[in-house]
DONUNU-634878 format. One record per residue (C-alpha): residue number from 1; residue in three letters; z negated, x negated, y. Coordinates in Angstrom, 1 decimal, padded with zeros to 4 digits. Layout:
# DONUNU-634878
num residuo zz xx yy
NUM Ala Z X Y
...
This chain:
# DONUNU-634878
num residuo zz xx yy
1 Unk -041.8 015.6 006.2
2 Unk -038.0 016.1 007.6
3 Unk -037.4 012.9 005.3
4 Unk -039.1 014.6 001.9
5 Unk -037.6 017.9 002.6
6 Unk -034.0 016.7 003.0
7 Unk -034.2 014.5 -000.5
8 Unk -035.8 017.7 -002.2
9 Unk -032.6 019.8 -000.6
10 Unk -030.5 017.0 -001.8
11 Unk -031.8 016.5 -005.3
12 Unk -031.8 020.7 -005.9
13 Unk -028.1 020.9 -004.3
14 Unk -027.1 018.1 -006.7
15 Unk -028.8 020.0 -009.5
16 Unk -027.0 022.9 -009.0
17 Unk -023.8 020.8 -008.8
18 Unk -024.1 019.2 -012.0
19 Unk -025.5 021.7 -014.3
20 Unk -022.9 024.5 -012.5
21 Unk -020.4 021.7 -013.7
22 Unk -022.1 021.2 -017.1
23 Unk -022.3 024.6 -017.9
24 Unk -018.7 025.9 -017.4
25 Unk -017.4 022.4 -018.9
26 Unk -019.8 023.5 -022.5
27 Unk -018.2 027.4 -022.1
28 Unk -014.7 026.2 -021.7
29 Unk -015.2 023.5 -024.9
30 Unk -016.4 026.3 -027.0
31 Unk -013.5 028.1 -026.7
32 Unk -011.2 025.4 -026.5
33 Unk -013.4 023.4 -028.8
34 Unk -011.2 024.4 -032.1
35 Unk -008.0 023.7 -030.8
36 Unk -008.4 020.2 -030.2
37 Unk -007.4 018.4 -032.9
38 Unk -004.5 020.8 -033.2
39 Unk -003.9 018.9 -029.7
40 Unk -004.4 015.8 -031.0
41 Unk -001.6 016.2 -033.4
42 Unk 000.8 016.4 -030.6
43 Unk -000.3 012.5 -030.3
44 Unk 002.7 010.9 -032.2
45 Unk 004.3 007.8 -031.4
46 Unk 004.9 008.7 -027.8
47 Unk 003.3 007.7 -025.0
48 Unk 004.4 010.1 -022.6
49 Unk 003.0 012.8 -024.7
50 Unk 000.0 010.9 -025.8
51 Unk -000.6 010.9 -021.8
52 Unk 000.4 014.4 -021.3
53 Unk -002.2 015.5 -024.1
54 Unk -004.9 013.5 -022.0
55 Unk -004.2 015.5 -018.9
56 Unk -004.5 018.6 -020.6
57 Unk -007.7 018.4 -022.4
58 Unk -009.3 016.7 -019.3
59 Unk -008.1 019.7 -017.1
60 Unk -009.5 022.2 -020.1
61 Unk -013.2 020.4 -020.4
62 Unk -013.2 019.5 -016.6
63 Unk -014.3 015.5 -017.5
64 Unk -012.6 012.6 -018.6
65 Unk -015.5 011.3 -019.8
66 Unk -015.9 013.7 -022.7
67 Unk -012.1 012.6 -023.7
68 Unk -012.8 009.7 -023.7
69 Unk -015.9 009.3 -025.5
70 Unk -013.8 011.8 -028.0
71 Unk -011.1 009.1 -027.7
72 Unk -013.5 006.2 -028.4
73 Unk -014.9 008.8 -031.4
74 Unk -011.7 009.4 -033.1
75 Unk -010.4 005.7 -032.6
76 Unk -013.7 004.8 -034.5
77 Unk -012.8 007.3 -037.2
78 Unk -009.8 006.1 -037.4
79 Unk -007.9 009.7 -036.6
80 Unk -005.5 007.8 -033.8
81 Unk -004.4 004.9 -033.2
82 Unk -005.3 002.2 -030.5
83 Unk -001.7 002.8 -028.9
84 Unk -002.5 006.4 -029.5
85 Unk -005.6 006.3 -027.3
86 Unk -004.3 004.4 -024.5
87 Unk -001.8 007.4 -023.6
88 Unk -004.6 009.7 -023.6
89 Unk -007.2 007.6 -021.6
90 Unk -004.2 006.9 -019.0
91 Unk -003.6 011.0 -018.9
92 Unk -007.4 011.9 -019.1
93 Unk -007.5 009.9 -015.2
94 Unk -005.4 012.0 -013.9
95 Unk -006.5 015.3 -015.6
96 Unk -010.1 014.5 -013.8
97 Unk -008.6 015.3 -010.3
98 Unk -008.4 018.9 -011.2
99 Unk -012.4 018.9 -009.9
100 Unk -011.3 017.6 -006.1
101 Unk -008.5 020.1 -005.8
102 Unk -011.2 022.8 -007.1
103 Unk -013.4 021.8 -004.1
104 Unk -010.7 021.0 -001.7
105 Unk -008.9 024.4 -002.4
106 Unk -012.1 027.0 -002.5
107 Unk -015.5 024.9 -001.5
108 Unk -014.8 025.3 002.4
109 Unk -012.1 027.8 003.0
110 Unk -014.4 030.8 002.7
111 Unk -017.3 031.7 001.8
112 Unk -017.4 031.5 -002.0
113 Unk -021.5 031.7 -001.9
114 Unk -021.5 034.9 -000.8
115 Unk -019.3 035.7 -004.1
116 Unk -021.9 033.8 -006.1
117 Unk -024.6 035.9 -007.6
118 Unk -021.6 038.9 -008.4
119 Unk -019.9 035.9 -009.8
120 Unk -022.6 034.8 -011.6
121 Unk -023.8 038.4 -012.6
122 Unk -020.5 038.9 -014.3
123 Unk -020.5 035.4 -016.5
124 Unk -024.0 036.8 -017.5
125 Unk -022.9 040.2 -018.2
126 Unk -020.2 038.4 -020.8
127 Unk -022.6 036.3 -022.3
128 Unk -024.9 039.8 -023.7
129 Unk -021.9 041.8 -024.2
130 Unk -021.7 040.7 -027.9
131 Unk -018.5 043.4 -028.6
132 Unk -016.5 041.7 -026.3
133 Unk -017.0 038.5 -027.9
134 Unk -016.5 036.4 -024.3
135 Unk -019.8 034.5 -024.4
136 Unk -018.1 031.3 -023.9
137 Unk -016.1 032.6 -021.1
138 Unk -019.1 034.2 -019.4
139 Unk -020.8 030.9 -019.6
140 Unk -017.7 029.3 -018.0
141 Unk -018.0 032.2 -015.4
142 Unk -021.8 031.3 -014.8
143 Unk -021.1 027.2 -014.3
144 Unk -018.1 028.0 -012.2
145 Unk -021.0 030.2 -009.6
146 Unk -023.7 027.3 -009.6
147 Unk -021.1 024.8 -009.1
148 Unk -020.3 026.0 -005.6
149 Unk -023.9 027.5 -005.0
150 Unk -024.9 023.8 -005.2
151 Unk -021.6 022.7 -003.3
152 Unk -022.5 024.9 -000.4
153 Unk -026.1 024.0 -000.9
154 Unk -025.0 020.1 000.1
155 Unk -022.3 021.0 002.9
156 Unk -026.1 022.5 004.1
157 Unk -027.9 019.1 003.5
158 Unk -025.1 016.5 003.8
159 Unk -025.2 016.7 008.3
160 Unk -025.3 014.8 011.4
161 Unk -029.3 014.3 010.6
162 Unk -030.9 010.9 011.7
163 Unk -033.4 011.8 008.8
164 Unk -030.4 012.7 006.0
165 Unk -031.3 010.6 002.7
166 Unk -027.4 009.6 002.8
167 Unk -026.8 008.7 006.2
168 Unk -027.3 005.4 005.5
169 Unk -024.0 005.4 004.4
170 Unk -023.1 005.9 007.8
171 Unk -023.9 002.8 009.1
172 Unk -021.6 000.7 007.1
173 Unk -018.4 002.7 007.9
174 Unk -017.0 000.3 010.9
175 Unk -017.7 -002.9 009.6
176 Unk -013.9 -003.8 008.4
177 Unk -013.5 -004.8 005.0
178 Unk -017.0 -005.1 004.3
179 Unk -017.0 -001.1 004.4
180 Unk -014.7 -000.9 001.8
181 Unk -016.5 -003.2 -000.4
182 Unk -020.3 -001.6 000.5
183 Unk -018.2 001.9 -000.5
184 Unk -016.6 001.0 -003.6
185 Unk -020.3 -001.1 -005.1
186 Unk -022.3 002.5 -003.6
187 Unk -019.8 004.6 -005.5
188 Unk -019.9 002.6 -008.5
189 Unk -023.8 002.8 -008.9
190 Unk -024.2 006.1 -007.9
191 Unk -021.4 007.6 -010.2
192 Unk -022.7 005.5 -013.1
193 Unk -026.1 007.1 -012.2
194 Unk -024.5 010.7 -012.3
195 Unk -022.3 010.1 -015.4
196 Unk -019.2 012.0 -013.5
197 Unk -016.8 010.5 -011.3
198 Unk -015.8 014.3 -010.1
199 Unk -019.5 015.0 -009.3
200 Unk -019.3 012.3 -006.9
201 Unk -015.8 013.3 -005.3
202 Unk -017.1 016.7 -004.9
203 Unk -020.0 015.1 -003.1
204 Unk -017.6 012.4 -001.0
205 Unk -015.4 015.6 -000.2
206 Unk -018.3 017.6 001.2
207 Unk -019.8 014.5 002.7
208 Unk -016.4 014.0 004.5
209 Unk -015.8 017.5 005.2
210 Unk -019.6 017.7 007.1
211 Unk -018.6 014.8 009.4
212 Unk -020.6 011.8 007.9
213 Unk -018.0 009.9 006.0
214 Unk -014.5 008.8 007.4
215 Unk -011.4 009.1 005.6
216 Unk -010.7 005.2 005.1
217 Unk -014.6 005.2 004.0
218 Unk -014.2 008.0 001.5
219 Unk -011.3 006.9 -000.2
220 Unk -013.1 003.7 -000.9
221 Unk -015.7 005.4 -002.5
222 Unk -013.3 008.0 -004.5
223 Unk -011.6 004.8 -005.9
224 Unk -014.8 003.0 -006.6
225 Unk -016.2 005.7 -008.8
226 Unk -012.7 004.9 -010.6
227 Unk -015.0 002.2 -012.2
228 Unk -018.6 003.8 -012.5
229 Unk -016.9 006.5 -014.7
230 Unk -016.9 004.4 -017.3
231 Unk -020.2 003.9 -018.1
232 Unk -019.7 006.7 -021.1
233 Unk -017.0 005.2 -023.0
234 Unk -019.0 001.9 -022.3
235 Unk -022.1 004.1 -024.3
236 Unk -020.0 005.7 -026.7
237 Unk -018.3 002.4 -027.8
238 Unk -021.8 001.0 -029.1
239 Unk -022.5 000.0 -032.7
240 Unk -018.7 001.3 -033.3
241 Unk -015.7 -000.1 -035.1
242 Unk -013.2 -002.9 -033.7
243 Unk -010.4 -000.7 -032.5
244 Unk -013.2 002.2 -031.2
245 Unk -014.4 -000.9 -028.9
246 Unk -011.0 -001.9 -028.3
247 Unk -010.0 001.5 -026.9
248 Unk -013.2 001.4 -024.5
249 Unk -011.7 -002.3 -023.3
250 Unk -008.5 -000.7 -022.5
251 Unk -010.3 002.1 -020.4
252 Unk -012.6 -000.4 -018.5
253 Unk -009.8 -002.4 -018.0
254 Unk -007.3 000.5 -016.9
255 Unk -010.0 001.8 -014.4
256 Unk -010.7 -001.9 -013.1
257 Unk -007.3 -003.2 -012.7
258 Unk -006.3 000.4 -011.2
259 Unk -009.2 000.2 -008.9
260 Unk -008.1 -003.0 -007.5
261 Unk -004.6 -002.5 -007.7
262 Unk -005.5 000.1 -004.8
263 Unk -007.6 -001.8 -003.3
264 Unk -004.7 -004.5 -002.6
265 Unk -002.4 -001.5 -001.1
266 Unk -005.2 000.5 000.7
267 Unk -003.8 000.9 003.7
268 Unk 000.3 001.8 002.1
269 Unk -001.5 004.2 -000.6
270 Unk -003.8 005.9 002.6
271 Unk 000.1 005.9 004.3
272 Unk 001.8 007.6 001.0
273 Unk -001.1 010.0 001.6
274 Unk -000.4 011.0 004.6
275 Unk 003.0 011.4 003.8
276 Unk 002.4 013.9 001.1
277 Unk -000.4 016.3 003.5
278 Unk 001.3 016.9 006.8
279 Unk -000.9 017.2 010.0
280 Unk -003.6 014.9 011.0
281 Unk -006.5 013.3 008.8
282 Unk -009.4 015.0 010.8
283 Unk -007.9 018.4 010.6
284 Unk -007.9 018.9 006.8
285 Unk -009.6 015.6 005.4
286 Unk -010.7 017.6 001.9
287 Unk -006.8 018.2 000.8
288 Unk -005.8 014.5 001.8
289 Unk -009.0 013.2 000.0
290 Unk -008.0 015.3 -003.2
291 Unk -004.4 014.1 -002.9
292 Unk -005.5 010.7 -002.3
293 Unk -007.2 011.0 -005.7
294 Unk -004.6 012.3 -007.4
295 Unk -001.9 010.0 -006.0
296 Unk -004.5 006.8 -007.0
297 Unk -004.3 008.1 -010.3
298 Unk -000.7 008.9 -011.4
299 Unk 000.6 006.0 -010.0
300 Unk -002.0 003.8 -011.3
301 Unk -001.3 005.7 -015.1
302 Unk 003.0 005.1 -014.3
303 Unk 002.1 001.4 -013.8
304 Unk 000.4 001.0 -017.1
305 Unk 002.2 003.5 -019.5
306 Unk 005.6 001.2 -020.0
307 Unk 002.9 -001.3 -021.1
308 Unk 001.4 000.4 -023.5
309 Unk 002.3 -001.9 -026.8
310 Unk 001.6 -005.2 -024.6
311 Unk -002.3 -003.4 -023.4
312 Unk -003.1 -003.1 -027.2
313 Unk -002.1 -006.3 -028.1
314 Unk -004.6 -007.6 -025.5
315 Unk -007.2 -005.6 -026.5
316 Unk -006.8 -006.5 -030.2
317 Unk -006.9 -010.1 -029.4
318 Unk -010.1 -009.9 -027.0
319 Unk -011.9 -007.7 -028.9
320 Unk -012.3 -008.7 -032.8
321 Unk -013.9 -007.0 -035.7
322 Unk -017.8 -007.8 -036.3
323 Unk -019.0 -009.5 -040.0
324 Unk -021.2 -006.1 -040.1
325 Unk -017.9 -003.8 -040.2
326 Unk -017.6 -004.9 -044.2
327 Unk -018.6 -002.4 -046.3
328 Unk -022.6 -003.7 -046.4
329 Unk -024.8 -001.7 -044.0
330 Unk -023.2 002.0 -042.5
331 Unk -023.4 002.9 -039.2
332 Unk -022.3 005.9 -037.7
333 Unk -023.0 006.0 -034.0
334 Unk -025.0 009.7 -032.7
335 Unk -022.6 012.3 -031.1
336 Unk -023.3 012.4 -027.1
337 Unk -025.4 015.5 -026.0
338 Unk -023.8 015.8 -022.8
339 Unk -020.2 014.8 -023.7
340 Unk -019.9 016.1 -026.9
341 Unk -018.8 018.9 -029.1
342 Unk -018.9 020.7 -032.0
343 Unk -015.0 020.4 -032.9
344 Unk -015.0 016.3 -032.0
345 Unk -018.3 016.4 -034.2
346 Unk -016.4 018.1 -037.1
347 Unk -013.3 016.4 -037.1
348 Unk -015.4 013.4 -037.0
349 Unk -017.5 014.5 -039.9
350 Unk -014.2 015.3 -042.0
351 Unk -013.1 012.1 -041.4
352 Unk -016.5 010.5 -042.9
353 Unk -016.5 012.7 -046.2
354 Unk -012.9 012.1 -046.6
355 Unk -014.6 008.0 -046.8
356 Unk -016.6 009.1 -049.0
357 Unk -014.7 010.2 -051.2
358 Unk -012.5 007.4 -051.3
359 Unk -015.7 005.8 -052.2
360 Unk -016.4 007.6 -055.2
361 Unk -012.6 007.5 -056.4
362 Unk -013.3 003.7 -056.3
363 Unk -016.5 003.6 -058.5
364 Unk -015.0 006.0 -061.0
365 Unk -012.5 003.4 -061.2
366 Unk -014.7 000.6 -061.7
367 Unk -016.2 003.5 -064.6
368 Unk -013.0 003.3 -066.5
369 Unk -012.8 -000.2 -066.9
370 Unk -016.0 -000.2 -068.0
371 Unk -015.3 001.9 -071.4
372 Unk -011.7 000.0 -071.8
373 Unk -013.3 -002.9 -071.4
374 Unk -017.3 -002.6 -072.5
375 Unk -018.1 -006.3 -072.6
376 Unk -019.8 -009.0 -070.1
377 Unk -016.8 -008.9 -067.6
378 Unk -017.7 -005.0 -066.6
379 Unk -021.2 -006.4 -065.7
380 Unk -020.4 -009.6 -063.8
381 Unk -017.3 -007.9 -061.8
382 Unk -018.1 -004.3 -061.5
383 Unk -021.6 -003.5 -062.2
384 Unk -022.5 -005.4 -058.8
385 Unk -019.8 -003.6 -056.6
386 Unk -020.9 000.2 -058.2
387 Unk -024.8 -000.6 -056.8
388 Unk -023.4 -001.7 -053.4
389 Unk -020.8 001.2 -053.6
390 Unk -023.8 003.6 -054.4
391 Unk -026.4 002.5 -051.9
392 Unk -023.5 002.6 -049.2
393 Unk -022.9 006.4 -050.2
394 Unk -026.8 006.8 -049.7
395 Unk -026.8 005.1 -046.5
396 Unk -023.6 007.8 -045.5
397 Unk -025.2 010.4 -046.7
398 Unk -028.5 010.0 -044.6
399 Unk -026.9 009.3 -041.1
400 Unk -023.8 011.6 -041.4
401 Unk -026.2 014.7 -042.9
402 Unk -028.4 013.8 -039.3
403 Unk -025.0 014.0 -037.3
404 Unk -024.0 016.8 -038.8
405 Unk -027.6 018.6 -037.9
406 Unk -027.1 017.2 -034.5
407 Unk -023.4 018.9 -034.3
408 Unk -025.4 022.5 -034.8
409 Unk -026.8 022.0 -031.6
410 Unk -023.5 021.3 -029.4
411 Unk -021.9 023.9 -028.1
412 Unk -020.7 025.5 -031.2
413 Unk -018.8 029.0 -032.1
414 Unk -020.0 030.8 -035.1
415 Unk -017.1 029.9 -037.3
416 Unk -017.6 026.0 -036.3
417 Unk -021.6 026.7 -037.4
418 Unk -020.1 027.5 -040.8
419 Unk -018.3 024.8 -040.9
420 Unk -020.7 022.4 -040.0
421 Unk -023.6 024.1 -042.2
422 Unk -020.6 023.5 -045.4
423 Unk -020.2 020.2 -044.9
424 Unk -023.9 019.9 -045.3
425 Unk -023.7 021.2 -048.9
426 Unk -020.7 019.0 -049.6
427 Unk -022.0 015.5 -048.3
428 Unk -025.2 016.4 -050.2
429 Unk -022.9 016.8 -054.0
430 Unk -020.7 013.8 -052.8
431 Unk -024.0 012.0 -052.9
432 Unk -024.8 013.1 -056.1
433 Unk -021.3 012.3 -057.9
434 Unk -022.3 008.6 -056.3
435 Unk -025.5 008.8 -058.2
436 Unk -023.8 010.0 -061.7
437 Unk -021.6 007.2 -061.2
438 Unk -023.9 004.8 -060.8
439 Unk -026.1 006.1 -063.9
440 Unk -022.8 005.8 -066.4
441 Unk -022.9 002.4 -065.2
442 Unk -025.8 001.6 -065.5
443 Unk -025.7 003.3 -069.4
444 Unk -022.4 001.0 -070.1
445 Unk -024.1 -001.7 -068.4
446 Unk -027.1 -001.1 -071.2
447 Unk -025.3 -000.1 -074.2
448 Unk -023.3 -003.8 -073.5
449 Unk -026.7 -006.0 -073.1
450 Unk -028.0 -004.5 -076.0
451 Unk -024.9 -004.8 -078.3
452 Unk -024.8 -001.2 -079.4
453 Unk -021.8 -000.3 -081.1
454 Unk -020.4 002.8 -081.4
455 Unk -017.0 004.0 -083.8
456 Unk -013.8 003.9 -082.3
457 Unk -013.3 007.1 -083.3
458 Unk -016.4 008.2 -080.8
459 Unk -014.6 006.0 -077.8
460 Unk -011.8 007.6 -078.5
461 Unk -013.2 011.2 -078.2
462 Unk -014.4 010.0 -074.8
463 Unk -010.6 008.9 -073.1
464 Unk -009.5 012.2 -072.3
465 Unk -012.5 013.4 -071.4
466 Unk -013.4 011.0 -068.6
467 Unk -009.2 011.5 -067.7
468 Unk -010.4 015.1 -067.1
469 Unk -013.4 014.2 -065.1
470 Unk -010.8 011.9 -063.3
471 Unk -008.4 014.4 -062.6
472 Unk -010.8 016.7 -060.7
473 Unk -012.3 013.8 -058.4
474 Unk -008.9 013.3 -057.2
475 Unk -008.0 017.1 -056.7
476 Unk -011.2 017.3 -054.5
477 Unk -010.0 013.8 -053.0
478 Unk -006.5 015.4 -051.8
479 Unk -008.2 018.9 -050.6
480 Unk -011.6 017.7 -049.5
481 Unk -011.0 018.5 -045.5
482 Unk -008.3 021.9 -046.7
483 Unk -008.5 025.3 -047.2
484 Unk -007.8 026.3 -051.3
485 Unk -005.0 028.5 -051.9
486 Unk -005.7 031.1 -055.3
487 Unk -003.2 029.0 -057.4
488 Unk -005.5 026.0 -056.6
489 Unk -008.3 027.4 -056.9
490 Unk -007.6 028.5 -060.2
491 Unk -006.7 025.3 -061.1
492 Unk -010.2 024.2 -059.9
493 Unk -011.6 027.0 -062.4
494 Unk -009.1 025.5 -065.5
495 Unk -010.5 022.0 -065.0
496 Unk -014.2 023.3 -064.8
497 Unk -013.8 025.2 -068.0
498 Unk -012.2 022.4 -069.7
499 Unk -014.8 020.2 -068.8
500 Unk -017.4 022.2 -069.9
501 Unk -015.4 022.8 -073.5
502 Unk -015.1 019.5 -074.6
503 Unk -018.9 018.3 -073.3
504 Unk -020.2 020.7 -075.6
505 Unk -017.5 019.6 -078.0
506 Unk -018.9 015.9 -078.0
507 Unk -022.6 016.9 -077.3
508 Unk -021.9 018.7 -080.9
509 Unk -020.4 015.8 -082.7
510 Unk -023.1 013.5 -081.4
511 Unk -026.0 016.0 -082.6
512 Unk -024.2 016.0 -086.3
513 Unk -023.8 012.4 -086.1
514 Unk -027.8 011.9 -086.0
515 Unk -028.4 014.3 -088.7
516 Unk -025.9 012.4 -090.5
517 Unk -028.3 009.3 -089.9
518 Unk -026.3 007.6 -087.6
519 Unk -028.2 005.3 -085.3
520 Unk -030.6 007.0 -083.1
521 Unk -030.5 004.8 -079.4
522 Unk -026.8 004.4 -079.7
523 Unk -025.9 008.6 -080.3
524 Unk -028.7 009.7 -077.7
525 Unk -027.2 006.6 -075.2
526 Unk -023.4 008.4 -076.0
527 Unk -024.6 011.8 -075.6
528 Unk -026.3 010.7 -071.8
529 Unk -022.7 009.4 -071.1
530 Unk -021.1 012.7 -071.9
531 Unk -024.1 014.4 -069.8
532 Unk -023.0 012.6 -066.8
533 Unk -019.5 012.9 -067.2
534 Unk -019.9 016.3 -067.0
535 Unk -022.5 016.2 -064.2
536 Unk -019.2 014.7 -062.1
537 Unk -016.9 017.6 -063.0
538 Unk -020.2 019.7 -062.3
539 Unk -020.0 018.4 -058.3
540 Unk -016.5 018.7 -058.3
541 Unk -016.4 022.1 -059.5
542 Unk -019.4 023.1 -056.8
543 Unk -017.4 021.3 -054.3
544 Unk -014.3 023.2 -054.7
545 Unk -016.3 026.7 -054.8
546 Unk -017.5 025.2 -051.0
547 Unk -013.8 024.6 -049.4
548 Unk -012.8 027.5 -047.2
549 Unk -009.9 030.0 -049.3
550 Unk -006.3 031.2 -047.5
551 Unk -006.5 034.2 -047.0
């Protein structure tokens, strides 16, 4: 019974632990959410800065592993580059020590659960005061109480107890190098189990700080959980593009090299250590843990960052694009529930209509050919390549309208909800343009197999009309993913109206022409292509009525 109750102590201690953790990661993302990708743009060609920007968002959302499954997300999306994403992943290692200094400086210095339920009593009071719009920071409050609720929770479990479910661990600390290897394989499985290399330092710290662990023994296991840690990039990197996988290769590979780069100097690091945190080991083991950790990790990152360039070229050799990644089946991987966020979710999502787009710009050229050139060559080169095009915009459509859906239920502000909810509306007229697109083909593709002929005069009606119609798909190609200023959105207005004018204009002609007697199939085929012409300055015109306006 001692047994059972000591696991059920264990596994509540640890659930306090990781959702405390969880819960004040999600509050600080919310409000830091938005100004991520204005962080990213600080990302330019250098390295230093690339890493810098890693150590930052890592301290903000309290887990490498959500930058770098945002890494591995934005690398897929193509937003930075694979040199680019190397600086961050090296900067995200060290940003992740923050969590052992957090433990080291308050978990055992005094007695923070007595400060808990006030503590926690105040994030709650911020999370149902809506007029001081802190919610986020009330959550962030709340996590930062349960965190060391559950902390002191397993200093309580975690003792010299014959029956403890982890003093098995125990037995393997004197057994020379085999400890070290029993520590780093333990820590690699058990952080991989956890998802969160500082969830397991905390627990090493506490472990160590209670008496059961040594200092060579924890070390070990801080360093092994180096490797475990990247079990979510390893996820993330799934179904994605070349350089996405690439930038997971270069954080397995960082953490594994790193991990046995220490390894090799165990006993100098443990001596730089000790250096570093005056007084003996036993005395204050949770600071010279913590500084061991962070010590393991900036060196390791100001080994690799001179080799940034020669890292990527490695990667890009080992790692090569799949025959899939041609533009025949989409795939765009699900945003992680417990990693991700709304703002990596949009940015994601921009990046996908902004593909889209491109898309359409493509078929509408095909389009053109097709009435310069309205003869066999449009259908045996073109026709083929607008069905793909179109069933490729479907297949986008479907999966990014899901992954925008799951987006709503990340951690989210209200203005990020907005945006989400807008994209919606635009992905679903993107669609649509895709299908008009295909339909004018489709009626060129018909009015050529049944040799209808129309007068040159009528063609000639239709060239600056489908200019028009061409003119507005690239305006909303340059400002999809951009607020409208009034002199642009007035512009948006002109085009709609002009669009309109000379549909009814042809729509007109084409009516007279039948009364006239002119040939039935062909006038009612013309008038179809002048319906969907306008159907494409239609979406464009809804489009630029859904973009956000300066104010």
């Amino acid at each position: 019974m001692r047994i059972i109750n000591t696991i059920v102590q264990l596994i509540g201690s640890l659930g306090f632990l990781l959702y405390g953790m969880s819960l004040m990661s999600n509050g600080i993302q919310k409000s830091a959410g938005e100004k991520l990708q204005s962080a990213l743009g600080f990302m330019t060609g250098n390295r230093f800065i690339a890493m810098l920007t890693g150590v930052v968002i890592t301290m903000l959302v309290q887990s490498s592993g959500a930058t770098t499954v945002m890494v591995v997300s934005f690398v897929n999306a193509g937003l930075i580059t694979l040199a680019q994403s190397a600086g961050v992943i090296f900067g995200a290692n060290i940003g992740t020590t923050i969590t052992a200094w957090i433990v080291a400086l308050f978990g055992f210095n005094f007695n923070i659960e007595a400060f808990a339920v006030p503590i926690f009593g105040l994030g709650f009071l911020l999370t149902i005061a809506k007029k001081l719009r802190q919610q986020n920071l009330g959550e962030a409050i709340m996590g930062f109480a349960l965190l060391f609720v559950g902390l002191s929770m397993l200093s309580e479990t975690v003792t010299f107890q014959d029956s403890n479910a982890l003093s098995f661990l125990t037995k393997f600390q004197h057994a020379g190098i085999s400890s070290t290897i029993i520590a780093v394989a333990s820590s690699i499985a058990l952080t991989a189990l956890l998802h969160s290399s500082s969830a397991l330092t905390a627990i090493v710290i506490t472990m160590a700080y209670s008496g059961l662990l040594s200092w060579k023994f924890s070390c070990a296991m801080v360093i092994g959980s180096n490797i475990g840690s990247t079990i979510d990039a390893i996820l993330a990197a799934i179904g994605t593009k070349a350089n996405a996988r690439r930038a997971c290769f270069i954080h397995v590979m960082f953490n594994v090299v790193g991990t046995i780069l220490a390894l090799i100097f165990f006993n100098p690091l443990l001596a730089l250590v000790d250096f570093f945190v005056p007084g003996p080991v036993e005395s204050n083991i949770t600071y010279h843990i913590a500084m061991m950790h962070t010590t393991f990790k900036v060196l390791t990152a100001l080994i690799f960052i001179p080799f940034v360039n020669q890292v990527v070229a490695l990667a890009e050799k080992i790692i090569t694009p799949n025959d899939n990644e041609l533009r025949r089946e989409y795939h765009l991987e699900p945003i992680s529930e417990t990693k991700g966020n709304a703002a990596i979710g949009i940015i994601r999502a921009e990046k996908e209509i902004a593909d889209m787009c491109d898309i359409i710009s493509e078929m509408f050229d095909h389009i053109q050919i097709g009435f310069t050139h309205r003869d066999q060559s449009f259908i045996d080169m073109h026709f083929a390549q607008l069905e793909q095009a179109e069933d490729y915009v479907n297949q986008m459509q479907e999966q990014l309208a899901h992954y925008i859906v799951q987006c709503e239920h990340l951690p989210a502000s209200e203005h990020q909800l907005s945006n989400l909810s807008i994209m919606l509306q635009i992905v679903d007229e993107i669609e649509l343009m895709s299908d008009d697109c295909l339909d004018i083909g489709s009626l060129l593709q018909k009015s050529i197999a049944k040799k209808m002929s129309f007068p040159q005069e009528d063609l000639d009606d239709l060239i600056p009309y489908v200019e028009l119609a061409r003119q507005f798909l690239q305006f909303i190609h340059i400002n999809i993913n951009k607020r409208l200023s009034e002199e642009k959105l007035s512009f948006a207005n002109e085009l709609g109206t002009q669009i309109d004018e000379i549909r009814k204009t042809l729509k007109k002609r084409a009516r007279k022409r039948l009364e006239n007697g002119a040939d039935v199939k062909s006038e009612l085929l013309y008038i179809d292509l002048v319906r969907n012409i306008g159907k494409i300055g239609d979406r464009a015109f809804a489009i630029s009525e859904l973009l956000p306006q300066t104010k």
